[in-house]
C-alpha positions as CSV (number, residue, x, y, z in Angstrom):
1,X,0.0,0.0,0.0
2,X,1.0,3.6,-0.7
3,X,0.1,7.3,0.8
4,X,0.6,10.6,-0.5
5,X,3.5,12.5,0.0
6,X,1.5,15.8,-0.6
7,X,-2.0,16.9,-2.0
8,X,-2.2,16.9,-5.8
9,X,-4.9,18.1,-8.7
10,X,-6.0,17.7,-12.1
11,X,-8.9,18.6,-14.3
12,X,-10.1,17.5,-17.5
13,X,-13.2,18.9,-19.4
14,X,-16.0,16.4,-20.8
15,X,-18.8,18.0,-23.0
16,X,-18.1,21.5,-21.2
17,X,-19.1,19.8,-17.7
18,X,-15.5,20.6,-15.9
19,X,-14.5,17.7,-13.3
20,X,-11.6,18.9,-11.0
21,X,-9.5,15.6,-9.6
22,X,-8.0,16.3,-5.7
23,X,-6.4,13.9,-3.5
24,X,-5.3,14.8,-0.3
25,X,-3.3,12.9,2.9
26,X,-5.8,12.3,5.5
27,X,-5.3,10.8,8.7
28,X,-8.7,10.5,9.9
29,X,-12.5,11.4,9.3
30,X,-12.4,14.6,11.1
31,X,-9.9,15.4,9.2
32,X,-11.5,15.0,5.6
33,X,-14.6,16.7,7.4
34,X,-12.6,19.6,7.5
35,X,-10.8,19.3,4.1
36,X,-14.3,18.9,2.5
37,X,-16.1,21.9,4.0
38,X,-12.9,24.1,2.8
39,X,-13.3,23.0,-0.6
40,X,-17.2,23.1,-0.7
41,X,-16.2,26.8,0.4
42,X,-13.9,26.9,-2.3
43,X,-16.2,25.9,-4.6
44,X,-19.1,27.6,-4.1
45,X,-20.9,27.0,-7.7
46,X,-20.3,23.8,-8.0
47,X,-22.8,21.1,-9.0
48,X,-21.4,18.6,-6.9
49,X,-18.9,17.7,-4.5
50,X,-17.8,13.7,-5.0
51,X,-15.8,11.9,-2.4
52,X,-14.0,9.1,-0.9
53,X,-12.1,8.4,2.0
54,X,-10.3,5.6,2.5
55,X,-8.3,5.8,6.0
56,X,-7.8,3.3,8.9
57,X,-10.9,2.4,10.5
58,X,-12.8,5.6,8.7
59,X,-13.5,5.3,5.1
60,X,-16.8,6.1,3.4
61,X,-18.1,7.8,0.8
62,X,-20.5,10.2,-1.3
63,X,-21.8,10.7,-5.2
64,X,-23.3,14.0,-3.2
65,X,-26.9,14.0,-5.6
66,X,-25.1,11.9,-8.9
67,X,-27.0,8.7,-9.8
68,X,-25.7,6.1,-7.3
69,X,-22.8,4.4,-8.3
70,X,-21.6,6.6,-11.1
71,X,-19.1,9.0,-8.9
72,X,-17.8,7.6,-5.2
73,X,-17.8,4.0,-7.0
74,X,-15.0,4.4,-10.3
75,X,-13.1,7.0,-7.8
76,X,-13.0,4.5,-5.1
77,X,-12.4,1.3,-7.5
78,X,-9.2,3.5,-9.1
79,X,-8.1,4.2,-5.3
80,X,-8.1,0.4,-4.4
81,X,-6.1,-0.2,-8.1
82,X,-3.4,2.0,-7.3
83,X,-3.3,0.7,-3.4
84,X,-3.9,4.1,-1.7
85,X,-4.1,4.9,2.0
86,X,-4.4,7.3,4.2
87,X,-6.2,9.7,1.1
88,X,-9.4,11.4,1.0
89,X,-10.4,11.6,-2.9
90,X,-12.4,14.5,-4.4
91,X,-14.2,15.4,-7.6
92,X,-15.6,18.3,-7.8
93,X,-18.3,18.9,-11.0
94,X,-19.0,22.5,-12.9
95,X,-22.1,21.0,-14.9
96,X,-21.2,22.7,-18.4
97,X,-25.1,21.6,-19.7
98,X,-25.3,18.5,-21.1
99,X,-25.6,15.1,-19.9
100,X,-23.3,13.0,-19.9
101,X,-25.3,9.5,-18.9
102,X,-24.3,6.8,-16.4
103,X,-21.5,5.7,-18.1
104,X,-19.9,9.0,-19.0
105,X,-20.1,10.1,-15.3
106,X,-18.4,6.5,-14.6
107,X,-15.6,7.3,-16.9
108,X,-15.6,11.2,-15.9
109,X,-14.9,10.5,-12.6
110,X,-12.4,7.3,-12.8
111,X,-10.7,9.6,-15.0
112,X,-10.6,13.2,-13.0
113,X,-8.7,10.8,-10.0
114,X,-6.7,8.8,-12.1
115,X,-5.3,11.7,-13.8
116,X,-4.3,13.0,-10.4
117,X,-2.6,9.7,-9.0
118,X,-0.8,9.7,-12.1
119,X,1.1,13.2,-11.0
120,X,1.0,12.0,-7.5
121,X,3.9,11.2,-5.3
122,X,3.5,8.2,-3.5
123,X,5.7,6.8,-1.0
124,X,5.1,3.1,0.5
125,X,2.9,2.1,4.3
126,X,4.9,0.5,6.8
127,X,2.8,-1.6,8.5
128,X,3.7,-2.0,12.3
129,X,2.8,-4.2,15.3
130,X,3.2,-4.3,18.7
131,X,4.8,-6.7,20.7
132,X,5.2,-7.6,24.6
133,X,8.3,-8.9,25.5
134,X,9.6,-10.1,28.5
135,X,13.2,-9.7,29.8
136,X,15.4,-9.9,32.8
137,X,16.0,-6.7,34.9
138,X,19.4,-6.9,34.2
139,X,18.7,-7.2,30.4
140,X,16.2,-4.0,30.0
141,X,18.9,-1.5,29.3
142,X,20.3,-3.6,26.6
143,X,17.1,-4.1,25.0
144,X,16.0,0.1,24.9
145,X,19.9,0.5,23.7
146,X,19.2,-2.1,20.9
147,X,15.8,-0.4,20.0
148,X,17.2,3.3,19.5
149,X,19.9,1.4,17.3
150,X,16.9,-0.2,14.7
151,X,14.4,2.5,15.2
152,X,12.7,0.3,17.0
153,X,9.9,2.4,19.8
154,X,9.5,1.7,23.3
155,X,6.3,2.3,24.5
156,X,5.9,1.3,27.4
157,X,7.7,-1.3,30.7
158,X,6.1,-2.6,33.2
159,X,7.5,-4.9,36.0
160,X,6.8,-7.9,37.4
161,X,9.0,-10.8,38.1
162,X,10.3,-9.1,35.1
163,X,10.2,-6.1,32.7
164,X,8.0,-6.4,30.5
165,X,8.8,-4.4,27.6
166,X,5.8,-2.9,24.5
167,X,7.7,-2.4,21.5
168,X,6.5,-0.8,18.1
169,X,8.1,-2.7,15.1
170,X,8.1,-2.5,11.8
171,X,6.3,-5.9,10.2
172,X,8.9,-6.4,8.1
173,X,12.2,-6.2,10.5
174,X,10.0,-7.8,13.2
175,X,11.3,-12.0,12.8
176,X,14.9,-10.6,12.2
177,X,14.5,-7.9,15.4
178,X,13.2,-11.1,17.7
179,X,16.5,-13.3,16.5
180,X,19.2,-10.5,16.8
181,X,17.7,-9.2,20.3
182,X,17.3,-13.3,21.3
183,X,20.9,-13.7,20.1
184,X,22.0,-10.2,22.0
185,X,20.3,-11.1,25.2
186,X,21.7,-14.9,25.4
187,X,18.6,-16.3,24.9
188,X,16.9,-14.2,28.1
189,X,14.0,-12.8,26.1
190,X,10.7,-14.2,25.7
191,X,7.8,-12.9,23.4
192,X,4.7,-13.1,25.6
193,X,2.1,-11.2,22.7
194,X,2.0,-9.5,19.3
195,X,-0.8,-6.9,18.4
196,X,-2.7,-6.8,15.4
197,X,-0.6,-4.4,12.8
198,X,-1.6,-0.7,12.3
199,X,-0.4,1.2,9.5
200,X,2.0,4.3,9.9
């Protein structure tokens, strides 16, 4: 999956209607909320006002009054194609006076977004997790100086009969991380849970 590095637009013109392609980095709903009521403001005359969100745990969307299915739909289908993240998606239509039917709307606004991923600049998710690990006292200081060395996060120790150490990890250096810190700590480490990944 990839993310924006920075907002990007493009417009193309279909029988005078004018369809203006925006994708922006989002990070939540509120945050699209926001983004959308700026451009509705910016946009005062428009006909409509398409979107889709696609973020962790808030996506949706909206053909705001087109036929159902010929807007949110192609924009969200080209979204999915090019694996983006993170991006709230936005078409907004100057109706120029003719109709362009179902399937020209389709094709309008695939195009208006894939136009703009196309000058986009995408850079790739890491997908982290969280794990719990246990070590001896003696071995906790080894273990945070190992982390700053990987860019590895601490999040949080508690202690018991021993620390027991929350670590943010990158999916893809977490089997290698386990092994080197196993192999640094003599063996003295134990994994006790691993979190479902989130996406940074």
């Amino acid at each position: 999956m990839f993310q924006l590095s920075s907002a990007v637009y493009s417009e193309i013109e279909i029988k005078k209607s004018r369809f203006l392609g925006q994708l922006y980095p989002v990070r939540s709903r509120a945050e699209s909320r926001e983004k959308l009521a700026e451009i509705r403001n910016q946009h005062p005359n428009a006909v409509h006002v398409c979107w889709v969100l696609l973020c962790e745990g808030d996506s949706g969307l909206d053909d705001d009054g087109e036929p159902s299915g010929t807007a949110a739909k192609p924009m969200y289908n080209v979204l999915v194609h090019k694996q983006l993240f993170n991006v709230l998606a936005v078409v907004v239509r100057y109706w120029g006076g003719i109709k362009l039917g179902a399937g020209g709307l389709t094709r309008a606004y695939g195009q208006a977004i894939s136009d703009a991923c196309k000058l986009a600049q995408l850079h790739p998710i890491e997908i982290q997790i969280e794990v719990l690990f246990s070590v001896q006292f003696a071995d906790e200081s080894s273990l945070r100086r190992y982390c700053e060395q990987v860019d590895v996060l601490v999040l949080d120790t508690c202690y018991e009969d021993r620390a027991i150490v929350r670590l943010l990890i990158k999916r893809s250096q977490a089997e290698q991380f386990e092994r080197e810190v196993f192999d640094l700590l003599r063996g003295n480490l134990h994994k006790l849970k691993q979190v479902s990944g989130e996406i940074s």
